[in-house]
C-alpha positions as CSV (number, residue, x, y, z in Angstrom):
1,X,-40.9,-26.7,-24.1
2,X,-44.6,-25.9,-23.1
3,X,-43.5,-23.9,-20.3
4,X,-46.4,-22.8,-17.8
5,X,-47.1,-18.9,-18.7
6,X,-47.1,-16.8,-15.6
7,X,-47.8,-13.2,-15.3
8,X,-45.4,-11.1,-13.1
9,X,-46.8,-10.3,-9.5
10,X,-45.1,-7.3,-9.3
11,X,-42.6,-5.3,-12.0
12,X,-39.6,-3.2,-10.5
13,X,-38.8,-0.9,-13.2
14,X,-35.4,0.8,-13.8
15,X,-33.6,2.0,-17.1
16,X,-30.7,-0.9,-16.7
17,X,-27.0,0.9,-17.4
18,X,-24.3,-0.9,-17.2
19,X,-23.7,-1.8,-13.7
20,X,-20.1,-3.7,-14.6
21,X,-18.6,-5.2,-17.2
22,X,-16.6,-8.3,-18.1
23,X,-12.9,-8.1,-17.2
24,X,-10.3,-8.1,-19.8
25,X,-9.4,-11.4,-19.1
26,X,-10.1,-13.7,-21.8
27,X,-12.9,-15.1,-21.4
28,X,-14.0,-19.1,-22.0
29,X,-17.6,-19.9,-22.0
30,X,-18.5,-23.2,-21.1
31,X,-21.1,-24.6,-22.9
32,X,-24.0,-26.5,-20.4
33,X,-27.0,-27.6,-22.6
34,X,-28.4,-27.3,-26.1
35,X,-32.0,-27.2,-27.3
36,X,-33.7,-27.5,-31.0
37,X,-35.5,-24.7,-32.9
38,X,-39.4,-24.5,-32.6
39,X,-39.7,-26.8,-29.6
40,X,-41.4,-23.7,-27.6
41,X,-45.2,-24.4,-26.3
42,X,-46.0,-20.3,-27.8
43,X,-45.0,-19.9,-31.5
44,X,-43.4,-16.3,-32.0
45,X,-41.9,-16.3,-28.6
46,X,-38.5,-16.2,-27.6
47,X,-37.5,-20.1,-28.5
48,X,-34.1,-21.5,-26.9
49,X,-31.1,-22.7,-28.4
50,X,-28.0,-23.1,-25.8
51,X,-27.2,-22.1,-22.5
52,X,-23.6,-20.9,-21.5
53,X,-22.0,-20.0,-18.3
54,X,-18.9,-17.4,-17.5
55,X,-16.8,-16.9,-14.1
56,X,-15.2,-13.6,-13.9
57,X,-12.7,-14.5,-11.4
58,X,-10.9,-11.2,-11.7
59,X,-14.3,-9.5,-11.2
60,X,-15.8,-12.4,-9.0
61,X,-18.8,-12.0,-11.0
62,X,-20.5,-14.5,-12.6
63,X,-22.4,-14.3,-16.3
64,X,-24.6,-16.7,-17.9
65,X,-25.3,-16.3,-22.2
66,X,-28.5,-17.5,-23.6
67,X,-28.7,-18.1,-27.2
68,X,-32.1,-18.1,-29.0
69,X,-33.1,-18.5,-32.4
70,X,-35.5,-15.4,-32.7
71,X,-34.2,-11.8,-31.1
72,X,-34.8,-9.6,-33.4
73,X,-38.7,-9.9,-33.5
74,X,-38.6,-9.9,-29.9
75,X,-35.8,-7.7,-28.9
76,X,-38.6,-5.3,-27.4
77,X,-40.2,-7.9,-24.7
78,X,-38.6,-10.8,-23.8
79,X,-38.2,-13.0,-20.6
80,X,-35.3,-15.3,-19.1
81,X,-34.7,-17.7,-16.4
82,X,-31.8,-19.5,-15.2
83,X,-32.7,-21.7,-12.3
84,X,-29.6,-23.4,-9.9
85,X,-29.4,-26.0,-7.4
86,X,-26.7,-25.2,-5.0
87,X,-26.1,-28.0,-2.8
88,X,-27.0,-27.4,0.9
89,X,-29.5,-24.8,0.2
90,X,-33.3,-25.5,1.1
91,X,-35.9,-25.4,0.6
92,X,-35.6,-26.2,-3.7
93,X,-38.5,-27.3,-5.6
94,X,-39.0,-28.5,-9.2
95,X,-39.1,-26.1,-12.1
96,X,-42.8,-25.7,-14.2
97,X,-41.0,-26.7,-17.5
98,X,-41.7,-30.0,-19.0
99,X,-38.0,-31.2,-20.3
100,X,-36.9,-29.9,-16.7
101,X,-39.7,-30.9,-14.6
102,X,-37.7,-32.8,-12.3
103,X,-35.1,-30.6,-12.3
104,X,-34.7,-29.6,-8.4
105,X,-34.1,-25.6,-8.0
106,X,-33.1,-23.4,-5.1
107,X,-32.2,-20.0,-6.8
108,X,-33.3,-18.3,-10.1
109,X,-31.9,-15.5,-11.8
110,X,-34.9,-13.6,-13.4
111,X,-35.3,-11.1,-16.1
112,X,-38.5,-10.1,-17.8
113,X,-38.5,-6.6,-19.7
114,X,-39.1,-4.5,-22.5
115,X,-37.7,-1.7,-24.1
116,X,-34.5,-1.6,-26.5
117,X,-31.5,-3.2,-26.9
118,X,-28.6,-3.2,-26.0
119,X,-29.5,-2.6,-22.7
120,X,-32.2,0.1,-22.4
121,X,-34.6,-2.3,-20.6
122,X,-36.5,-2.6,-17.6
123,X,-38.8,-4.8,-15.3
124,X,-38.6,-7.7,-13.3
125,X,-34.8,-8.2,-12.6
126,X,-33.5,-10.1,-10.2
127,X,-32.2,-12.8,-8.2
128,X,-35.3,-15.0,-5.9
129,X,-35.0,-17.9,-3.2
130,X,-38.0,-20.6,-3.5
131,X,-39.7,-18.1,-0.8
132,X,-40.1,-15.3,-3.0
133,X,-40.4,-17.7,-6.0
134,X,-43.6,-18.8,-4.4
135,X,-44.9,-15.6,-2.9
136,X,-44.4,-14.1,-6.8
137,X,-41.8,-12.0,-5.2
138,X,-38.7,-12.7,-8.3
139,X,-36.3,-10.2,-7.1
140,X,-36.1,-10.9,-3.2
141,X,-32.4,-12.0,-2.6
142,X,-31.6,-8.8,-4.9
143,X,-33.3,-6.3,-7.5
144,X,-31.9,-4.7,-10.2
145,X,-28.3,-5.5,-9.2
146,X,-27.6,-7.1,-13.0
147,X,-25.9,-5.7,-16.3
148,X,-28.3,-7.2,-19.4
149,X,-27.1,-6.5,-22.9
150,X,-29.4,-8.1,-26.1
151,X,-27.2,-8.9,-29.1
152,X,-29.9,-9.0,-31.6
153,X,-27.5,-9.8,-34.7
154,X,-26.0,-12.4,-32.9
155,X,-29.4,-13.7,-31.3
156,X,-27.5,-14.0,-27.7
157,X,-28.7,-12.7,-24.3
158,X,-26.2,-11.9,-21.9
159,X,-27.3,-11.4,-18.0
160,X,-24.1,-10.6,-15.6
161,X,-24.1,-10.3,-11.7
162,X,-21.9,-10.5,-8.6
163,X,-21.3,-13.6,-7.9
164,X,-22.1,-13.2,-4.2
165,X,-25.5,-12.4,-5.4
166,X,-25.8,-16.6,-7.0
167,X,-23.9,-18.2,-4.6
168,X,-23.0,-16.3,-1.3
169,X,-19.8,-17.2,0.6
170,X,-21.5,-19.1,3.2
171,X,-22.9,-21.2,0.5
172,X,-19.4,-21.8,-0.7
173,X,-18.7,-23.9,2.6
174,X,-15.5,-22.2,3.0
175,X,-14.4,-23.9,0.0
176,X,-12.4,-23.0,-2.9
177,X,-14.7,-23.9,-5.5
178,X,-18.1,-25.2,-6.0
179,X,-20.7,-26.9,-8.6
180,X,-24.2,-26.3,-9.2
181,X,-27.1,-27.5,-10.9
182,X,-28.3,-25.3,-13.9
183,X,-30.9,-24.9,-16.2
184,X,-32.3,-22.2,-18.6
185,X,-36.0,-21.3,-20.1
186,X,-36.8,-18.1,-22.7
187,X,-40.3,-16.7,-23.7
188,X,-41.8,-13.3,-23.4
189,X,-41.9,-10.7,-20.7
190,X,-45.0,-12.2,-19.6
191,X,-44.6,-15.8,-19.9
192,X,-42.5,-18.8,-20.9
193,X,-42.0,-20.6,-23.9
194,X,-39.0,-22.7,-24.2
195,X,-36.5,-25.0,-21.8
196,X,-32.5,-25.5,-22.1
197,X,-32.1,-28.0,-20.2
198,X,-29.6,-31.1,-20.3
199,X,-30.1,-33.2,-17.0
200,X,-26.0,-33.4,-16.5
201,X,-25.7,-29.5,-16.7
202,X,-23.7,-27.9,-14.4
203,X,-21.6,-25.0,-13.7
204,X,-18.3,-24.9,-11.2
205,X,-16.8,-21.9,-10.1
206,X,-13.8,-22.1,-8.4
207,X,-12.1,-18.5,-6.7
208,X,-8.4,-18.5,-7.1
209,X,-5.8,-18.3,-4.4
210,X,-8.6,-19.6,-1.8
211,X,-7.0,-22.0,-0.5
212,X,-10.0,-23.2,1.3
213,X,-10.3,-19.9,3.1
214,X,-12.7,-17.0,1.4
215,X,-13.7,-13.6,1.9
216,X,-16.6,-13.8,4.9
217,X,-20.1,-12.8,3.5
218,X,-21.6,-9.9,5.3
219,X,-25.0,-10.4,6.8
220,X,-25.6,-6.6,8.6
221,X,-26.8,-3.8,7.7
222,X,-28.4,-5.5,4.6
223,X,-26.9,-3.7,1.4
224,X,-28.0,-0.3,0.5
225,X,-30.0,-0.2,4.5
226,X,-31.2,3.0,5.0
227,X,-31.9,5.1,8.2
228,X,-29.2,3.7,10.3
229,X,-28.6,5.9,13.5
230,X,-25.6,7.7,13.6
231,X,-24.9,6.9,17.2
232,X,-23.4,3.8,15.8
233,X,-23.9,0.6,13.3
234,X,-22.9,-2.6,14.0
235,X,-20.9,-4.1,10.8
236,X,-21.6,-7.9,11.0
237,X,-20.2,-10.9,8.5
238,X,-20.2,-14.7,8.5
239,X,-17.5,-16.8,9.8
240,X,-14.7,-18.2,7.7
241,X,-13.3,-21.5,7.4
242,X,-9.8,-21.5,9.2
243,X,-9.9,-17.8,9.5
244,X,-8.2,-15.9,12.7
245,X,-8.7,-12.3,12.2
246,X,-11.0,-10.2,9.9
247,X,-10.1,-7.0,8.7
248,X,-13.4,-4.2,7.5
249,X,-12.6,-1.0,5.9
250,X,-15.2,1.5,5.6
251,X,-15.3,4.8,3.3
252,X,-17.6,7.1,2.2
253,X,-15.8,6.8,-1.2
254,X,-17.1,3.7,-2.6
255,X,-13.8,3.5,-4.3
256,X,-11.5,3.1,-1.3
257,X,-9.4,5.7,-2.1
258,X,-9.6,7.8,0.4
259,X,-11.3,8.5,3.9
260,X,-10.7,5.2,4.8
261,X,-11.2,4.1,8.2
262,X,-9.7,0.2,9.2
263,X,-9.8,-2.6,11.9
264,X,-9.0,-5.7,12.7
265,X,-10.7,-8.1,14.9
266,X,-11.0,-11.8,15.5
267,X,-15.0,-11.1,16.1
268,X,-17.7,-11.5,13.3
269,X,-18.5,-7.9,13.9
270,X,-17.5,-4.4,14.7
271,X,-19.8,-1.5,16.0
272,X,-18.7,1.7,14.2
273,X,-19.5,5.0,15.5
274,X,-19.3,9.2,14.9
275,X,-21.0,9.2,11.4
276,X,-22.4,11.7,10.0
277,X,-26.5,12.2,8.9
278,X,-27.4,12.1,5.8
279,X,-24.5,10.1,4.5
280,X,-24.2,6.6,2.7
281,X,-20.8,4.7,3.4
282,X,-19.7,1.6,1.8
283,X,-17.7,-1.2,3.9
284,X,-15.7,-4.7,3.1
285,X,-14.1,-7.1,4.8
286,X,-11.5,-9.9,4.5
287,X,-10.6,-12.7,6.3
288,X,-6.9,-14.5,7.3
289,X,-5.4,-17.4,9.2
290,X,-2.5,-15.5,10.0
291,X,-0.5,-17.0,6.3
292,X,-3.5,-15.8,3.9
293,X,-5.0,-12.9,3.1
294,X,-8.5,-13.0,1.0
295,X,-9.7,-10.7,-1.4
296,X,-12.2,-8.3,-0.4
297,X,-15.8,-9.4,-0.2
298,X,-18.2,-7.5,-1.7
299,X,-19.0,-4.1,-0.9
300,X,-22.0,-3.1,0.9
301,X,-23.2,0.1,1.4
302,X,-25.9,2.3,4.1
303,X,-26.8,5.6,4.8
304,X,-27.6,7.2,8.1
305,X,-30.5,8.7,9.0
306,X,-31.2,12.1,7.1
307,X,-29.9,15.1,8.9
308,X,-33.1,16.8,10.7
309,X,-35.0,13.4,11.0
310,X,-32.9,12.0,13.7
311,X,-35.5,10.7,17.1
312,X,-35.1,13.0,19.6
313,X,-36.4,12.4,23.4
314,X,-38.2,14.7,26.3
315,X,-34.7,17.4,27.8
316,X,-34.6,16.8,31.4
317,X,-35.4,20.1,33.2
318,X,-32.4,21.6,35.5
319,X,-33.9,25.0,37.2
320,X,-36.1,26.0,38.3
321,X,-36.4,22.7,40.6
322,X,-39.5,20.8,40.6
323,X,-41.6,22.8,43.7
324,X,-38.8,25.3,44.3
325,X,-39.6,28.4,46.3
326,X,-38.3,32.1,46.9
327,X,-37.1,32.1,43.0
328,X,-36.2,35.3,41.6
329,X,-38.9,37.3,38.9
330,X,-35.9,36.8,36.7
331,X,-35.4,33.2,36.4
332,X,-33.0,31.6,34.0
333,X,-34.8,28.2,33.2
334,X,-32.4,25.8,31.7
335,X,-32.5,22.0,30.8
336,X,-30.4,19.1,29.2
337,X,-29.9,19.3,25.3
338,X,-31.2,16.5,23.7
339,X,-29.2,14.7,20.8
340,X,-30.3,15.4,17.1
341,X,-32.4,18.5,18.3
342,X,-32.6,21.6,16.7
343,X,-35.3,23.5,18.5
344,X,-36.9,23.3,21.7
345,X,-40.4,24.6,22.6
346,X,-41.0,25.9,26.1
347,X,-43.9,26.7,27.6
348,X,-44.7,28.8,31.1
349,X,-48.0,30.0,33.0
350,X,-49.8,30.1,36.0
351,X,-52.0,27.0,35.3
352,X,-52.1,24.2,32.7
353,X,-52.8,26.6,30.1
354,X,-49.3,27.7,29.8
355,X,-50.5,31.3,28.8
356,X,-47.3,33.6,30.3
357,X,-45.0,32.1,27.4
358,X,-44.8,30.2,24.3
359,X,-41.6,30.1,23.1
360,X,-39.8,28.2,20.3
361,X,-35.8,28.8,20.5
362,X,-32.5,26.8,19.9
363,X,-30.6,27.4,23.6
364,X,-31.2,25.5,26.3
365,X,-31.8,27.9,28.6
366,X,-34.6,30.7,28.2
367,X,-34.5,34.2,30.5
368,X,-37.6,36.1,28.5
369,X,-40.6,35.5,31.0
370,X,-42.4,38.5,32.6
371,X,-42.9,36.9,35.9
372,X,-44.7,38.2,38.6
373,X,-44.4,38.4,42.8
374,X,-45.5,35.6,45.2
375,X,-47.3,33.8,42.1
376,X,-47.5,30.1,41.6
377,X,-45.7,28.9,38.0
378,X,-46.0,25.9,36.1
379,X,-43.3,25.0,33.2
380,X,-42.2,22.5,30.6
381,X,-40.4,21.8,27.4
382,X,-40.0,19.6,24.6
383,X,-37.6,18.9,21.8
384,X,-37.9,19.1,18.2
385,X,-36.3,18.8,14.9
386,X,-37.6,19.3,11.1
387,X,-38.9,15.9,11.2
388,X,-39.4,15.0,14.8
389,X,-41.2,16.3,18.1
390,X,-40.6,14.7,21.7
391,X,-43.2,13.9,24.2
392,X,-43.1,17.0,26.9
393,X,-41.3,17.1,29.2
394,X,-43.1,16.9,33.1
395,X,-44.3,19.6,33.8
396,X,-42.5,21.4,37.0
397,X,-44.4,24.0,39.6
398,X,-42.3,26.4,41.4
399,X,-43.4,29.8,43.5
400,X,-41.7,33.6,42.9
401,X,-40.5,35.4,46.0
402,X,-41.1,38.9,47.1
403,X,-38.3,41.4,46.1
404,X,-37.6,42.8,49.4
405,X,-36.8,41.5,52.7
406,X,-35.2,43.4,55.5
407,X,-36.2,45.6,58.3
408,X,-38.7,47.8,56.0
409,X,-39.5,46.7,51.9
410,X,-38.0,48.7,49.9
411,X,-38.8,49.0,46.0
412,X,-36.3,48.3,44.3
413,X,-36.7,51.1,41.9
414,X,-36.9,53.9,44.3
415,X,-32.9,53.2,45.7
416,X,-31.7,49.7,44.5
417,X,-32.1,47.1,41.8
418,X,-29.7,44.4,41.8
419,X,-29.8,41.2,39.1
420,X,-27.3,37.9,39.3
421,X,-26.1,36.1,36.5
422,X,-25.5,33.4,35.2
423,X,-27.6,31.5,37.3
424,X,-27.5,28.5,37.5
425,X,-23.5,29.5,38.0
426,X,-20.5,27.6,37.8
427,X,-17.4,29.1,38.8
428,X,-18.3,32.6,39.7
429,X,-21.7,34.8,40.3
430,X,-22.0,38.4,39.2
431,X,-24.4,41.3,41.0
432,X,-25.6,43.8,38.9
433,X,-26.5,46.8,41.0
434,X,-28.4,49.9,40.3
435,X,-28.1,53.0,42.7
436,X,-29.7,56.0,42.9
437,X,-27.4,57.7,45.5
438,X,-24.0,56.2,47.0
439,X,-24.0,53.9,50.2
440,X,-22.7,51.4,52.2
441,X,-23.6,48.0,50.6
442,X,-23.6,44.0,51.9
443,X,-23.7,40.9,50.2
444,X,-24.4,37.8,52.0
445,X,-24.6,34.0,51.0
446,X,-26.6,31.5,53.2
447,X,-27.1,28.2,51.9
448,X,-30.9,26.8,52.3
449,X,-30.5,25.8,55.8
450,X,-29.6,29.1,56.7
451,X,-25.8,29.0,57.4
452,X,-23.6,31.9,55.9
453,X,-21.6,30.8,53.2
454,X,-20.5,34.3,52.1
455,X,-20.2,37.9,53.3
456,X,-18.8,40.9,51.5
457,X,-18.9,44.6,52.9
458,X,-18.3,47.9,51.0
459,X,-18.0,50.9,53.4
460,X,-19.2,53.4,50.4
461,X,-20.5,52.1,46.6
462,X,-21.0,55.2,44.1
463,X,-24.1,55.8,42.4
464,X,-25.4,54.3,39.3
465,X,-24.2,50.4,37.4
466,X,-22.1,48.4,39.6
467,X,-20.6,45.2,39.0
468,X,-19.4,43.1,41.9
469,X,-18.6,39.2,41.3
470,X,-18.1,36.5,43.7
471,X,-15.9,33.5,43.4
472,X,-18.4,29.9,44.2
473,X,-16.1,27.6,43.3
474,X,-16.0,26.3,46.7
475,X,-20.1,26.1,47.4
476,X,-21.6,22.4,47.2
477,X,-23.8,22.1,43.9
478,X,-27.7,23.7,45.8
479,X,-29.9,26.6,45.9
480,X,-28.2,29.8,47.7
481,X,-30.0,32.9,48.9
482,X,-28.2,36.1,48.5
483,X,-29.0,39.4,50.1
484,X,-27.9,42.8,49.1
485,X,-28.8,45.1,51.9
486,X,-28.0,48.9,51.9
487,X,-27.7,51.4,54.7
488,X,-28.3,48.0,57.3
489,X,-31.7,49.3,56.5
490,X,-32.9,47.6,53.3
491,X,-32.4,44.6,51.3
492,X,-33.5,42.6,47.8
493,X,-33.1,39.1,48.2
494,X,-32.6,36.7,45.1
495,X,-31.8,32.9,44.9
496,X,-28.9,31.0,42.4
497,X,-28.0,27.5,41.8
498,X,-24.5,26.4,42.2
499,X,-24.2,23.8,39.4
C-alpha cells in the first residue's frame, strides 16, 4: 500500500498483438501472495488482490496473473509491476512499496498503458535490470517483447514473456531448475497504488529433461541487431554446464523450415559468412555432452546492412602507373572494384582541376578521354553507392607520347592509324590497323629496357581495317612498347600493360 507514484521517463508505444500464447498444456497456477481490498495509498486506482505465477514449460515461457478488485473502471489506464530477486544477480535494491520495502529486487517486469482490453494497449512494456530501473529506463533488458490480455469480467491481468527474458540461462547456473523472489504492485499508468506481497513468496521454475545441462544463452549480435556487415557475423553464446559440442542453425525463415544452414562446434561461437543485404536471419543454438541433447534456446534474429548502404573504400588505381610516360592518346584507365560499390566517379585533367573528364560510370575501367600529345595528365577515382561515397583515390600524374616515331613522322591519318586493345592485356593483344594503300607492315615488342620481345613481318597488308593479334602469354606482367612501322619508312608507336 502507499506505493511512491512515479511518472514514466520515457513511453515506448506499440499496439500489443499477441506475441504467443499459452500452450495447450494444462496449466496450474501457483498462487504466491494475497492482499485485502482498499489497502491502496490512491482510492480509484487499480487496488491488488493476489498474485499468481505460470511456467510454460512446453513454451519455456513464463506468465505471471494479477488479480485486482477494480478493472473495469480502469481497464483504459492501468500499471503493473512484478519485481524478482534471482539469486546471483547484482546489483538488487529494495522496492518503494511500504509492505515490500525490504523486499530486495534485481529484475522487474513492467507494464504501464492505456488503451482497450483485451489487448489493444500500449506504453511502457518491458523487462529492466536495477541499471535502467534507476536511470528511468523500464524496458532495457527487453521492450515490447510481452503478450498482455485484461480480463475485465474476471478482474485478472495477465502479462506473458519468454522466459529467457526473466531469468536467462546463465542465470540458471546450468541447473535444472531455479527459485526466485517475487513480489507484485498495481496502480495507474502513471503511478502506483497497491502491493502483493507475502515476504515467503516465491516462484520455481524448473525445465524438463535438463538434466543439469540447458540450452546456452546467446550473447551476440544482440536480438533484432541491425546493420551487421555481410562480409560475416560472428554468432556468440554462453557456456554450458557439462556441455561438449554446440550446434547453431540459422534461417532466414524464422520457422526453421527451410533454408536452414547448420554447425557444430565445441567453441562458444561461430563466424558466419556470404549473407545477403538487406536481409534479417534468425539463429539458435543447443548444447550436448555427447548423451543429451537440449532444446533450442531462444531464437534471435539480425539483419544485414541494407543493400546500397554497405561502406565502401578508395579503388586502388592499375593503369595508367603513377608517373608513367610515352602512354598512348587512347588510354584505358582501369582500377580495383571495391566491395559494395555501385558506381565509381572518375575524374581526369591537366591540373588539379580535373576539367578533361568528369565521369560517373559502373565499370572499372574508363576509355572516353579526349587526350592530347606530349601533355601532362593528372587522374583519380572514387567509389560510391546510394548511400555511401569513398575518400579519393590519390591522385596519379602520367605524360601522353607523340604518335609517330621513325625515320620521318608520319600522321597517322594521311597512311596509317593503328589502336591496341584490351590494354591492360592478358592473354593476347589485338592491332587495329587502318590503311590507306597496301604495304609491307612490322610489329615489334620491346620491353621498357629496350630488348625485343616480339617481331612480326607482313611482306604485303591490303588496304583498309586490319586485325592482327598477338599471343603475350609468355611476357612478364610490365609496360611494352609496340611499333607498327610501314614501308621501313614510318612508324606509330603505342604502349600496353601485360597484366
Amino acid at each position: 500500500m502507499n506505493l511512491l507514484q512515479l511518472t514514466p521517463a520515457r513511453f515506448v508505444f506499440l499496439f500489443l498483438f499477441s506475441i504467443f500464447t499459452l500452450s495447450s498444456q494444462a496449466q496450474t497456477w501457483t498462487g504466491v501472495a494475497n492482499d485485502p481490498a482498499n489497502d491502496g495509498s490512491t482510492p480509484g486506482w487499480l487496488d491488488g488482490q493476489a498474485l499468481s505465477y505460470y511456467y510454460d514449460s512446453a513454451a519455456d515461457s513464463i506468465w505471471f496473473k494479477l488479480d485486482v478488485f477494480n478493472l473495469n473502471p480502469n481497464s483504459s489506464a492501468w500499471g503493473i509491476n512484478v519485481q524478482l530477486s534471482i539469486p546471483g544477480v547484482s546489483p538488487s535494491g529494495n522496492w518503494w512499496g511500504t509492505q515490500n520495502s525490504s523486499f530486495s529486487y534485481n529484475k522487474l517486469v513492467t507494464a504501464w498503458v492505456t488503451g482497450t482490453a483485451p489487448s489493444n494497449y500500449s506504453g511502457t512494456i518491458g523487462i529492466a535490470n536495477l541499471a535502467g530501473v534507476g536511470s528511468g529506463n523500464y524496458d532495457n533488458l527487453a521492450s515490447n517483447n510481452m503478450t498482455i490480455t485484461a480480463d475485465v469480467p474476471n478482474n485478472t491481468i495477465l502479462v506473458g514473456m519468454p522466459r529467457t527474458d526473466v531469468v536467462t540461462n546463465s542465470e540458471m547456473g546450468g541447473n535444472s531448475s531455479i527459485t526466485v523472489g517475487i513480489a507484485g504492485s498495481v496502480g495507474s499508468n502513471v503511478g502506483w497504488n497497491d502491493d502483493i506481497f507475502s515476504s515467503s513468496a516465491s516462484l520455481t521454475i524448473t525445465i524438463p529433461g535438463g538434466g543439469g545441462l540447458t540450452a546456452p544463452l546467446q550473447t551476440a549480435p544482440a536480438n533484432n541487431a541491425t546493420n551487421q556487415d555481410t562480409l560475416g557475423v560472428l554468432l556468440a553464446w554462453g557456456s554450458a554446464a557439462t556441455a561438449t559440442s554446440y550446434t547453431v542453425e540459422y534461417s532466414t525463415d524464422n520457422t526453421f523450415m527451410s533454408g536452414i544452414i547448420s554447425n557444430t562446434t565445441t567453441s562458444l561461437g561461430q563466424n558466419i559468412t556470404g549473407l545477403a543485404a538487406g536481409t534479417t536471419y534468425y539463429w539458435h543454438v543447443n548444447a550436448s555432452d555427447g548423451s543429451t541433447t537440449t532444446s533450442w534456446s531462444s531464437i534471435w534474429s539480425f539483419t544485414t546492412v541494407p543493400a546500397g548502404a554497405l561502406p565502401v573504400t578508395m579503388p586502388n588505381l592499375l593503369t595508367p602507373m603513377d608517373q608513367a610516360t610515352e602512354q598512348s592518346t587512347d588510354l584505358n584507365f582501369m582500377w580495383n572494384p571495391v566491395f559494395g560499390a555501385t558506381q565509381y566517379q572518375i575524374q581526369i585533367g591537366t591540373d588539379t582541376f580535373f576539367t578533361v573528364a568528369n565521369e560517373m560510370i559502373s565499370a572499372t575501367s574508363y576509355t572516353g578521354a579526349n587526350l592530347a600529345q606530349q601533355t601532362n595528365y593528372v587522374w583519380r577515382v572514387r567509389s560510391m553507392n546510394a548511400v555511401n561515397t569513398s575518400a579519393w583515390s590519390p591522385t596519379w600524374r602520367f605524360r601522353t607520347a607523340e604518335f609517330t616515331v621513325g625515320l620521318q613522322k608520319l600522321p597517322e591519318t594521311s597512311h596509317l592509324f593503328i589502336s591496341i586493345y584490351p590494354n591492360p592485356a592478358t592473354h593476347n593483344v589485338r592491332f587495329k590497323l587502318n590503311l590507306t594503300d597496301s604495304a609491307p607492315v612490322e610489329i615489334r615488342i620491346n620491353d621498357l629496357a629496350g630488348r625485343e620481345v616480339y617481331i612480326q613481318k607482313f611482306n604485303q597488308l591490303g588496304a583498309g581495317s586490319q586485325i592482327i593479334q598477338v599471343p603475350v602469354d609468355a611476357l612478364d606482367s610490365g609496360w611494352y612498347i609496340t611499333t607498327v612501322s610501314i614501308d621501313n619508312e614510318a612508324a606509330v608507336s603505342r604502349r600496353f600493360f601485360r597484366l
